[in-house]
N, C-alpha and C positions, 0 to 999 in steps of 0.2 A: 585675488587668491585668498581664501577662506585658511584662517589659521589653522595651524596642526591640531588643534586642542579640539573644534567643529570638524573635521576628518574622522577623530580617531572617534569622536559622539557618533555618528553616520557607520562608522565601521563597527563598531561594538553592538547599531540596536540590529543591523543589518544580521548578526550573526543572534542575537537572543531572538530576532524574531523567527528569523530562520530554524534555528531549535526549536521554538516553541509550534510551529507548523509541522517539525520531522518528528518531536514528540507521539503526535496523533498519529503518526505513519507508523513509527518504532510500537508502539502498543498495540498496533493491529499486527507484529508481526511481518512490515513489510521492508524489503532491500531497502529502500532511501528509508534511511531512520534519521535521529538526531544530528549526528557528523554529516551526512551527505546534501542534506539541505542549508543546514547554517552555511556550511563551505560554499553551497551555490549561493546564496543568499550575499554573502562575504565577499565571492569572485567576482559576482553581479554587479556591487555594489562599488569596487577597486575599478572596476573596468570603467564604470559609469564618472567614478571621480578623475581618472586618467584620461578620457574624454572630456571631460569639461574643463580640465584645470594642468593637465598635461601638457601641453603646448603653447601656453600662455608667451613664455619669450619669442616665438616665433610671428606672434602678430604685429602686423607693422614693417613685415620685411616682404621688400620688394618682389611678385610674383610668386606668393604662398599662397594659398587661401588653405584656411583651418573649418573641416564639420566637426564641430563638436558631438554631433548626433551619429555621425559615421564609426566608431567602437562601440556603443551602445545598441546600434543595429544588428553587427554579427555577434552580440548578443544572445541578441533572439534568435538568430538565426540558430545561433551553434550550439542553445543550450536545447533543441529539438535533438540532437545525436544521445541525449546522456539521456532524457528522457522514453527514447527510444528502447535504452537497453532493457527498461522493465518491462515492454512490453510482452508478451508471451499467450502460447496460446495451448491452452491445458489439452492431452491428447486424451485424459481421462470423460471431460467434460465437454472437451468440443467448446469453449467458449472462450474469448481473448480474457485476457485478466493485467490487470498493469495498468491501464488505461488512466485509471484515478489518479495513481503514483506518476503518473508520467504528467499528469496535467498538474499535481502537486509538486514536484520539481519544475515548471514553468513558472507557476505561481511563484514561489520562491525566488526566482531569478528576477520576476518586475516587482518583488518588494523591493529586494537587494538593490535595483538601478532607481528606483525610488528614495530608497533612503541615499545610496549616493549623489541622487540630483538635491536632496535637501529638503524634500516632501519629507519630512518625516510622520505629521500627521496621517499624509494619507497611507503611507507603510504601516503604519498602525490602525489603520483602520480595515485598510484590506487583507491584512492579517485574520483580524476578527471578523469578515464575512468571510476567509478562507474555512476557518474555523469552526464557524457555525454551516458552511455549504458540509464538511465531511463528519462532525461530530451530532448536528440537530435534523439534517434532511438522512443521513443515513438513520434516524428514529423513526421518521416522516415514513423512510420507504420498507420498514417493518409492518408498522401499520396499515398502510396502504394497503401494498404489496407482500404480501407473507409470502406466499409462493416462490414468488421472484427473488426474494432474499435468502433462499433456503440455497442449498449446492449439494450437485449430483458428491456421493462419497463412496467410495471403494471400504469395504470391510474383509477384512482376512479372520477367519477362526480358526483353527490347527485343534484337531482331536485327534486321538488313537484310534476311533472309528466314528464315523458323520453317519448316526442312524435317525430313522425316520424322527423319533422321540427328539433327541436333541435337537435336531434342526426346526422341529415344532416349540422348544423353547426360547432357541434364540430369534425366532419370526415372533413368540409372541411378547418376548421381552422389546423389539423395535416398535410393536406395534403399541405399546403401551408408552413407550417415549415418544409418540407421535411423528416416528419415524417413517416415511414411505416408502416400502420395498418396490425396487424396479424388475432385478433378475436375481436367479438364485443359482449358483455353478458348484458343483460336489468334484474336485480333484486329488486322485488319489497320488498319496508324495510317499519317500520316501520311509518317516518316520510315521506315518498315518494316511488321515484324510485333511485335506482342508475346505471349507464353505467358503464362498466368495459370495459378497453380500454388494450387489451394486442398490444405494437408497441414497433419499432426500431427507439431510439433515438440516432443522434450522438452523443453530448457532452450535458454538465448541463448546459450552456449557451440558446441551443434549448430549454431544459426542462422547465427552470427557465419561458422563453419567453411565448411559447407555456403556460403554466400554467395560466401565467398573463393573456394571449389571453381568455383560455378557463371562468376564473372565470369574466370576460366582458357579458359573454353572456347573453340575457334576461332569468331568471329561471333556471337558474344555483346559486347554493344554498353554495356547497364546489366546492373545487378540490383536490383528496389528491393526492400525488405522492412521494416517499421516492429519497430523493437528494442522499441520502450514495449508492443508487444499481447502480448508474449510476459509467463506469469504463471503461476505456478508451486504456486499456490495455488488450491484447489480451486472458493473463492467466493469470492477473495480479489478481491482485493486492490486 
């Protein structure tokens, strides 16, 4: 049995590492952020110790047999449900999204039973290639792939009246942020009209921009636009 003092080492890096992976999720804005990965990372890591070293007085007694490996299997199995829940599938965009997050909550779970088996190097290692697959290949697939990293985005504009003029300013304001318009919808509301702008924005940076631009214009009233659709990751995220 590994003293309390190696335990509580194994349980502490299990949860910084585990931060340090939900970090990268929390900055992008995603459901598993900081607390929700450390804690799997943490549970991972308890169940893993509790399998190994949990039933130690029962070896040696007549007609037991002990798997060590057998808690650390429904592990893996069960941390497939909580991964699960991020999955989602956008009715805006027509494309799953969560996929990454769901595979970064797994990750997470075999650092966790890793540092409870006592690899601690290799929990630290596969940390920093967890790290570099969602902070350096998502650069990778900028480059590549600009297209593909771009995401279909719903635009609202609300004016007192959507005349031809205006609607030619806010088409030529997108087009200058390198935005690509798909469809153009004029609905008329209560207080006015509203433009509904279905386009392909690269990143929230354009959005953010573009936004400011659009609510500049003369008769322009709102702008809405949802920050959280924008995702930058090909099946992510």
């Amino acid at each position: 049995m590994n003293s309390f003092l190696t335990i509580l080492l194994r349980l502490g890096l299990a949860v910084f590492l585990g931060a340090v992976v939900g970090f990268e999720r929390e900055s992008r804005e995603h459901a598993a952020g900081m607390r929700t990965n450390a804690l799997v990372s943490l549970g991972s890591c308890l169940f893993t110790i509790i399998s190994a070293f949990g039933f130690l007085d029962f070896l040696g007694t007549p007609r037991v047999q002990i798997d060590p490996t057998r808690i650390a299997s429904y592990v893996v199995a069960g941390i497939g449900f909580l991964g699960a829940g991020s999955i989602f599938l956008s009715r805006d965009t027509n494309r799953v999204k969560g996929l990454t997050t769901a595979a970064t909550v797994w990750l997470v779970a075999a650092i966790g039973m890793a540092c409870g088996a006592g690899l601690l190097a290799v929990a630290a290692a596969a940390t920093a290639l967890g790290l570099i697959v969602l902070i350096v290949l998502r650069l990778v697939e900028r480059l590549l792939l600009p297209h593909q990293s771009s995401t279909t985005q719903r635009l609202q504009i609300e004016a007192p009246s959507m005349g031809g003029q205006l609607i030619g300013h806010v088409c030529d304001a997108l087009m200058q942020a390198g935005i690509r318009i798909k469809t153009l919808n004029v609905r008329t509301e209560q207080e006015g009209e509203m433009l509904q702008v279905t386009c392909t924005i690269p990143d929230t940076a354009t959005l953010a921009k573009v936004v400011h631009q659009l609510r500049a214009l003369p008769g322009v009233r709102a702008v809405h636009a949802n920050l959280h659709d924008i995702d930058m990751e090909n099946a992510a995220s």
